[in-house]
N, C-alpha and C positions, 0 to 999 in steps of 0.2 A: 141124356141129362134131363133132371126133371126139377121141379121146384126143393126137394129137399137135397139134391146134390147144390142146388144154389147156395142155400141156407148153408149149408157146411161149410163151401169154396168160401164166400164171404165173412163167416165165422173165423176161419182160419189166418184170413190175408185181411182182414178188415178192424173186427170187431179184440180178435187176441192178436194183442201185439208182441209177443214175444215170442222169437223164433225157437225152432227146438231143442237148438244146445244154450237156452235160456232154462225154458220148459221140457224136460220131459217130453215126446210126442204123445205115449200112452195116454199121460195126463191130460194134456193140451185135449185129446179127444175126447176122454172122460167130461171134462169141462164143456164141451159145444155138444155133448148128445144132453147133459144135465139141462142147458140152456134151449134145448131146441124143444124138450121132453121127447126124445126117441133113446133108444138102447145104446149101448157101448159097443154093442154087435153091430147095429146096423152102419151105424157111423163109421166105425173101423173099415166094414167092407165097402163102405161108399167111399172113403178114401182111397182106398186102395185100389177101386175102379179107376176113380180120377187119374192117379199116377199113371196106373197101366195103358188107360188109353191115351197117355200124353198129354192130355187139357191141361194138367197140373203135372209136368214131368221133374217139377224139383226146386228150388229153392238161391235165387241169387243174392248173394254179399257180397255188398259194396259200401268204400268208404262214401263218406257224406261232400255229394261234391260242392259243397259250401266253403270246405274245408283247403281247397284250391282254389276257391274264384270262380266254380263254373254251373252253370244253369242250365234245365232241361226246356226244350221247346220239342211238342209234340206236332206234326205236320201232314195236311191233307195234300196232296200234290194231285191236280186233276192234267191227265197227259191225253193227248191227242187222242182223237178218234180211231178205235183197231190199231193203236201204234203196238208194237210186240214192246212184251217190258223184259224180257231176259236179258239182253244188252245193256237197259236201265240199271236195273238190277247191281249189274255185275260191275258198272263202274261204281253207284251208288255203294253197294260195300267198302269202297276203299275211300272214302272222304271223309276227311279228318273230322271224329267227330258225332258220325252213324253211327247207333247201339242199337238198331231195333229198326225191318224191313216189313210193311205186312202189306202185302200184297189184297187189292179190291176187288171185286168183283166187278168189270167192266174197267173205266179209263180212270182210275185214281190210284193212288199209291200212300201209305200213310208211313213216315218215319219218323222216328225219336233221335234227336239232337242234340247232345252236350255242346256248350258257348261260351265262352270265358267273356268274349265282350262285345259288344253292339255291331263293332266294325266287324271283327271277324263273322259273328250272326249274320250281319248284312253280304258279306263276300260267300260263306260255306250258301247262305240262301240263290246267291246268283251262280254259284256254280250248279248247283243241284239243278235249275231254273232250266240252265243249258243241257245237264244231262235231259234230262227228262223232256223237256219242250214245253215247262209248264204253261198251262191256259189260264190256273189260277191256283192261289195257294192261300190255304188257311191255316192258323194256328193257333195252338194257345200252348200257356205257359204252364209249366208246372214247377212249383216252391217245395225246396226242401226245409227242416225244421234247421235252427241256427247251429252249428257243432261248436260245443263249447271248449275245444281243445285248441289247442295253434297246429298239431301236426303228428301225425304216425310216428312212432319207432320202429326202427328194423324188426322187431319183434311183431310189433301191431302188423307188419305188413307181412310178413309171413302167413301168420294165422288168416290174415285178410285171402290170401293167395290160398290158402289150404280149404277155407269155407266156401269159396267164389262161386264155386258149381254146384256146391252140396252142402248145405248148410245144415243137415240132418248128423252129421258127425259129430260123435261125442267128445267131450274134453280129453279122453282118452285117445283117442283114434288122431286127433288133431298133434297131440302132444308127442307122442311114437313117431309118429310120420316127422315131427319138426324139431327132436330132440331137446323139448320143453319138458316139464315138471307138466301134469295135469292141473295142480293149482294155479302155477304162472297162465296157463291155457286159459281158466276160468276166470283170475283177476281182470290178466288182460279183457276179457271181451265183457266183463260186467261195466269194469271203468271205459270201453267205448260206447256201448250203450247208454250207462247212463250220464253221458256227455254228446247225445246224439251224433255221434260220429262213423253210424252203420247204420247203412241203409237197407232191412232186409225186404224183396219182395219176392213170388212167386215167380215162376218161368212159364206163363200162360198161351197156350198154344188153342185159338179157337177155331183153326181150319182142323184139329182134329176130334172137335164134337162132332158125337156120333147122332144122329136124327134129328139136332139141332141147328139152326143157322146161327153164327158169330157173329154179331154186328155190332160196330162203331157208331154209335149216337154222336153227334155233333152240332150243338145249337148256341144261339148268343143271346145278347140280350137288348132289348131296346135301352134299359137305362143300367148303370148298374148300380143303382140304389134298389132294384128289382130282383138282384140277384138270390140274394137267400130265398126270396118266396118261389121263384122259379125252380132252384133244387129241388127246397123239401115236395114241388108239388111234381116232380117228373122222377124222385128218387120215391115218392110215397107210389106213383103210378105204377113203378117197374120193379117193387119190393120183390116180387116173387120171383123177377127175372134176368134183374142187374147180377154184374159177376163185380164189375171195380168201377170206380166214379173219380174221374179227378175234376175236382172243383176248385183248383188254385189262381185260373187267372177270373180276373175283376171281370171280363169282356166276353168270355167265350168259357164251354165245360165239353167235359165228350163225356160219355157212360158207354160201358161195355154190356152188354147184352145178349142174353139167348131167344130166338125167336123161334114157332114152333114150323112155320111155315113162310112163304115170301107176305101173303097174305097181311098175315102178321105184319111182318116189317112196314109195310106199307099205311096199316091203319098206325101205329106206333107213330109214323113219321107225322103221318096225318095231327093225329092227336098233339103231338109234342107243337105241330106249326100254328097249333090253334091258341096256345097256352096265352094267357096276358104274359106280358111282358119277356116272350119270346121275338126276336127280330128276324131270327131264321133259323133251318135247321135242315141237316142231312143225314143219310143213314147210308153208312159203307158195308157191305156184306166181306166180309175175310175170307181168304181162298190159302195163303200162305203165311205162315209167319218166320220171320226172321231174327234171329236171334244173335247178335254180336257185341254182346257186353263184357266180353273180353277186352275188348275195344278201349272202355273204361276205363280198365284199370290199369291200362298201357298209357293212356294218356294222364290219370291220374299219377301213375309213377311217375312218369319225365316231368311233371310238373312240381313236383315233390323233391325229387334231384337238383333242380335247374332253381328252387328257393332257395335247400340247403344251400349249394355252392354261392348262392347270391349271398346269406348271411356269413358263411363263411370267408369272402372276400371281403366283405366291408368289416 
């Protein structure tokens, strides 16, 4: 993976927001080699490297989970010295809540967290605390945009259920499979879009860069009326090497990262801890990634059932 496979990956999940049964994919490419000034060729087949070797293996739909009540918290969990995490691991999968395992290189563990409320937040955090034997746990938050609907139709959740994994499927392909009209296929998912009520993001796998290191950036901030100058100066540092950035809580960011050697990672850290108005910072190398946002949309369902039935009694 080299600096212009970057430019594309973030081109694609970043800068164009609209996914492909929005856009056209051909197009959607056409548009990021215009913008990058490389070929239609190249980009094509740099894409297609990407899928193949899984760093980009495809494309998840999910409702907006705004739209139920519930919140992401993204989590560094540092676990005991040589403790083995496969036992971790495998309870970890099953608590209510996990969409996402990435396993560290050395004693930490990073998981994504759906939360509907502070107390639950605080309980799913002390059960994880006892799987794992945490030493210490950091986090931050990530903010979805507001969805300006009240709720799904059995329709919307269909099509939601049909894109989940594969968001590259045409109005066509979607509408066959679900015994819709292609129009109805297309309304529907224009009028969820443009009511933020779909959440599309990539399914990014960086334990399978190939001669590259995947690393979690994680730093905070001494104030955070420091915060914007601290982004733009550590998203300006890492243009050529950032893959995604979430910069939604006030207090804490993480950036995702290709690094070309440990070397690397190490002056990166360095750099990042020197920054004004940094208060600290770490850097997790990826060994595994975990992927259970299935998860999601199981608990976004029963959450969606358990309303209806509430409006429907009263």
């Amino acid at each position: 993976m080299d600096e212009l496979d970057v430019r594309i990956f973030r081109a694609l999940t970043t800068d164009h927001k609209k996914p492909s049964f929005f856009t056209p994919l051909k197009t959607s490419l056409r548009e990021i080699a215009r913008s990058l000034q490389v070929d239609d060729v190249t980009v094509r087949n740099r894409y297609k490297r990407l899928k193949e070797t899984g760093i980009l293996s495809g494309w998840k739909v999910l409702p907006n989970p705004n739209l139920f009540g519930y919140r992401m918290l993204n989590m560094l969990v540092d676990t005991p010295p040589s403790s083995p995490k496969d036992d971790m691991i495998r309870k970890l999968k099953l608590v209510h809540g996990v969409v996402a395992i990435h396993d560290s290189h050395g004693d930490s563990l990073g998981i994504s967290l759906l939360y509907d409320t502070e107390q639950s937040l605080s309980r799913t955090i002390e059960l994880i605390s006892r799987i794992t034997n945490a030493e210490n746990i950091v986090h931050a938050y990530m903010a979805f945009p507001g969805a300006q609907i009240g709720r799904l139709t059995d329709t919307d959740w269909a099509i939601v259920r049909s894109l989940a994994e594969d968001a590259s499927k045409s109005y066509v392909q979607v509408a066959e499979e679900l015994g819709l009209s292609a129009r109805t296929v297309k309304t529907r998912l224009l009028r969820l879009e443009l009511n933020r009520a779909l959440i599309i993001s990539p399914t990014l796998s960086l334990s399978a860069i190939d001669g590259m290191i995947g690393v979690f950036l994680f730093y905070s901030y001494t104030k955070r009326e420091l915060k914007d100058a601290v982004d733009r100066a550590v998203l300006s540092r890492f243009d050529s090497n950032y893959l995604w950035a979430t910069l939604t809580d006030p207090d804490r960011a993480y950036v995702i990262l290709v690094a070309p050697t440990m070397a690397s990672v190490k002056s990166y850290l360095k750099w990042t801890k020197m920054q004004p108005g940094v208060a600290s910072a770490r850097a997790e190398i990826v060994v595994e990634d975990i992927h259970l946002w299935n998860n999601a949309l199981e608990i976004f369902q029963r959450q969606q059932t358990f309303l209806q039935s509430t409006i429907e009694r009263n």
